[in-house]
N, C-alpha and C positions, 0 to 999 in steps of 0.2 A: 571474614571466615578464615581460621586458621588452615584450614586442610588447601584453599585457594593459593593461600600467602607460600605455604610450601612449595605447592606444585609450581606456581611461578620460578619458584628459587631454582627447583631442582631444572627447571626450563633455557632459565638464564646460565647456568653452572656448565661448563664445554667439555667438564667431566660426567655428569649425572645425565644429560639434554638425551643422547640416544635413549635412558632406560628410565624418562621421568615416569613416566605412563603407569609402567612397571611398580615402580617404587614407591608410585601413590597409591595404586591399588594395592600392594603388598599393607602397605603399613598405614595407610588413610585409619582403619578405622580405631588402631591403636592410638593414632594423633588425636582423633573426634574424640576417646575416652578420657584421654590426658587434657584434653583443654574440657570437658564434661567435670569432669571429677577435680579438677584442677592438680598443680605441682605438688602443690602441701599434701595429698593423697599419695604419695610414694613415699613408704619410709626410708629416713637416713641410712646408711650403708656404715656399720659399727667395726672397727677394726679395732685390735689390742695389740700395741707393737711394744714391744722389749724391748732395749739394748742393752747386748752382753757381748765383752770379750771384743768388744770395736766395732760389731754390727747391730742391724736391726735385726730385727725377728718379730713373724709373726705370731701370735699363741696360740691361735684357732688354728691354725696350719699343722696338719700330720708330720710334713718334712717342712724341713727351713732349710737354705743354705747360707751360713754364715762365713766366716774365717775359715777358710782351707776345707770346705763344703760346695761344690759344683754339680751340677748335671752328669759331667765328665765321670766326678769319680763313684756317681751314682749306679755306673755302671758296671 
């Protein structure tokens, strides 16, 4: 049982162990759909990267920060 296999891990883990309990019932029945439905039932994640001018760039992206483009001077 996948949902078992997890919560062992998350048990065994000396970061996760206080909040396994937690975090199987948070997301148990997410895990039971994804092993139901299986992986191939998640579509791929489609990205369109450019590069111009030395960087990448996204094209689905409203803003890009490329060449002399930061957060900084966003402001």
């Amino acid at each position: 049982n996948i949902f078992d296999i997890y919560k062992e891990d998350l048990l065994k883990n000396p970061y996760t162990a206080e909040h396994a309990r937690i975090a199987a019932s948070h997301y148990g029945a997410q895990l039971f759909d994804l092993a139901k439905n299986g992986f191939d039932s998640i579509p791929d994640l489609v990205l369109s990267i450019d590069y111009q001018n030395g960087s990448l760039h996204d094209i689905g992206q409203k803003e890009n920060y490329g060449v002399k483009k930061t957060i900084e001077n966003k402001r």
